[in-house]
C-alpha positions as semicolon CSV with decimal commas, in nm:
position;residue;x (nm);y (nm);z (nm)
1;X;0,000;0,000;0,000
2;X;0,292;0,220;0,003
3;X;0,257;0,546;-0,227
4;X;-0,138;0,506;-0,245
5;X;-0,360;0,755;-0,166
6;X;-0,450;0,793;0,229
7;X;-0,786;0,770;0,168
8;X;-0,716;0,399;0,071
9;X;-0,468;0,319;0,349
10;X;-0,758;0,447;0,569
11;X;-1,000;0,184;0,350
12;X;-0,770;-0,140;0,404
13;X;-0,704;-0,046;0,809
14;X;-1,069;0,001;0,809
15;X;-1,189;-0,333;0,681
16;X;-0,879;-0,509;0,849
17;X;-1,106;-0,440;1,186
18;X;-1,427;-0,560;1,005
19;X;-1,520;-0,855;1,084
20;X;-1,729;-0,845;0,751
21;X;-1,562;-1,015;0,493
22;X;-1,395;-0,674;0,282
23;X;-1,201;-0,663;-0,061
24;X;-1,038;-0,375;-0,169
25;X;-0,960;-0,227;-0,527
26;X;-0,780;0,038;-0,681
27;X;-1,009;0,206;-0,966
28;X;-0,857;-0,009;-1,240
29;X;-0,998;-0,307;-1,050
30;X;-0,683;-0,387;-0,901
31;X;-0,680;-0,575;-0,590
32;X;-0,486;-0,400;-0,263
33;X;-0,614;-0,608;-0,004
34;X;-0,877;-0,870;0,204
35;X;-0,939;-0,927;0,544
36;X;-0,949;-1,183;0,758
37;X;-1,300;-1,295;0,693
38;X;-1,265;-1,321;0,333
39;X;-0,952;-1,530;0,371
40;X;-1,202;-1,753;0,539
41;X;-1,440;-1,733;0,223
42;X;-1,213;-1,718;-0,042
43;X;-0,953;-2,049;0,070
44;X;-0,643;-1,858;0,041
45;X;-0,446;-1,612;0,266
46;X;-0,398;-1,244;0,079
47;X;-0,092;-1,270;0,234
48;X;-0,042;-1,585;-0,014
49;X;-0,201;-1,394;-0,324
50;X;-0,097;-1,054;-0,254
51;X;-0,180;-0,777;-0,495
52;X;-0,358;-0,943;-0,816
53;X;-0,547;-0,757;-1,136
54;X;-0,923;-0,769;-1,135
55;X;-0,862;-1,047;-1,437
56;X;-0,661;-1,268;-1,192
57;X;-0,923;-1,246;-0,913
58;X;-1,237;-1,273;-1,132
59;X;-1,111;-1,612;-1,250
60;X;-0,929;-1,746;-0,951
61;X;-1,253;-1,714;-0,808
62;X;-1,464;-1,838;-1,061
63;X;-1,806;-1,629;-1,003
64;X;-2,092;-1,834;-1,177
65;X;-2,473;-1,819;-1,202
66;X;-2,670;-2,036;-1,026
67;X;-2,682;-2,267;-1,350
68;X;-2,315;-2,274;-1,300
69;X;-2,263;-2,019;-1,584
70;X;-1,936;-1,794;-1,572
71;X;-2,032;-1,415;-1,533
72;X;-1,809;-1,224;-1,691
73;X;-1,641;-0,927;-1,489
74;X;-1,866;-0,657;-1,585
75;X;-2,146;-0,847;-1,389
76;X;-1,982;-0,837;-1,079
77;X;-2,083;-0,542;-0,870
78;X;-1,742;-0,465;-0,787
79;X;-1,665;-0,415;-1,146
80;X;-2,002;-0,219;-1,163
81;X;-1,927;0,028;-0,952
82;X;-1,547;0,059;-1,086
83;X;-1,742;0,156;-1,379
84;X;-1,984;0,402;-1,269
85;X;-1,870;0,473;-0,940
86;X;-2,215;0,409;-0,736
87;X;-2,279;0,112;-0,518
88;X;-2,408;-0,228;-0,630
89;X;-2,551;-0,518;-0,523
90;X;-2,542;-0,883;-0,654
91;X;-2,531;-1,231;-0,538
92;X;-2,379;-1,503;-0,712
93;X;-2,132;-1,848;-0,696
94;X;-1,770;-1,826;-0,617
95;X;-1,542;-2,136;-0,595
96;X;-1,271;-2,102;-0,290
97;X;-0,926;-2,222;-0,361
98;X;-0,991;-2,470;-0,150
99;X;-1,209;-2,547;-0,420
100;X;-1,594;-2,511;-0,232
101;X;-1,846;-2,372;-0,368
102;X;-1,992;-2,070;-0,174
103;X;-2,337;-1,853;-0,290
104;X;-2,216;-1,505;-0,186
105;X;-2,408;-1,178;-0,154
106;X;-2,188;-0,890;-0,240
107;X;-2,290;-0,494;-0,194
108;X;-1,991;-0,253;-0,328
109;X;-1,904;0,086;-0,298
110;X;-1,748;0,385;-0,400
111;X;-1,403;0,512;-0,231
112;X;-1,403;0,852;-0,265
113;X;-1,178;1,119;-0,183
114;X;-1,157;1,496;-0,186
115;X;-1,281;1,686;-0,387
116;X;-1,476;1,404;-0,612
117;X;-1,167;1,224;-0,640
118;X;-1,242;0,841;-0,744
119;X;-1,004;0,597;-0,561
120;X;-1,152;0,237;-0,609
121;X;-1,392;0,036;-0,457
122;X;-1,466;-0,156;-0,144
123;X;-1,691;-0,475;-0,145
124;X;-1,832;-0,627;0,193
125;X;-1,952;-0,987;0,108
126;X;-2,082;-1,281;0,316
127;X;-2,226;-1,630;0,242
128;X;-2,539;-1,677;0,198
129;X;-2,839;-1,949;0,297
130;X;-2,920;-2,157;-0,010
C-alpha cells in the first residue's frame, strides 16, 4: 500500500477491523487487499495472493450463475461500480481455492476522496443461505 492515496490506506485499516468479509480495489480493479474474513471465504491467505489484477481475481474465483454459468467481470458489482462509481448489489457463486463452492451476496461501494476524487472500490460480502 505504500505510495497510495490515504484515503485507501484508511479503507484497508478500516476493513482489516471488520469482521465483515472486505475486498479492496484500486479504480482499475486492481486488488490492494482482504481481510481476515474473506480469507475464510475465499480459501487462500492475501498474504499468499498478494496484490492481483481484477482479471486474476475474477477467475481465480470463478463467479458463476446459479446454472453454474461464468459471469463475466462486468457483472460483478465490484466491477459495476469501478465503472460508474455508485454502489451495487449482486449475489452469485464463487469457488474457494480450496475449491468449495460458496453462494455469496456482495454490496460494493465507491471510495471517494476529496474533492470528487475516485479511488476504487470496497466490497463487503458474506455467504449466503441456499
Amino acid at each position: 500500500m505504500a505510495g497510495q492515496p490515504i484515503e485507501l490506506i484508511l479503507a484497508r485499516q478500516f476493513g482489516d477491523t471488520l469482521s465483515q468479509a472486505v475486498f479492496l480495489v484500486d479504480p482499475e480493479g486492481n486488488l490492494l487487499f482482504y481481510n481476515e474474513k474473506a480469507e475464510m471465504i475465499l480459501g487462500v491467505r492475501f498474504g499468499e495472493t498478494g496484490a492481483m489484477t481484477q482479471e486474476e481475481w475474477s477467475k481465480m474465483f470463478q463467479p458463476k450463475d446459479e446454472q453454474g454459468r461464468p459471469l463475466s467481470p462486468e457483472d460483478l458489482p465490484l466491477v459495476k461500480t469501478l465503472s460508474d462509481h455508485k454502489p451495487a448489489h449482486g449475489s452469485f457463486y464463487i469457488s474457494s481455492a480450496t475449491g468449495e463452492r460458496h453462494l455469496i451476496n456482495v454490496t460494493s461501494i465507491p471510495v471517494e476522496g476529496r474533492p470528487h476524487r475516485f479511488l476504487g472500490a470496497m466490497a463487503l460480502f458474506w455467504n449466503s443461505v441456499e
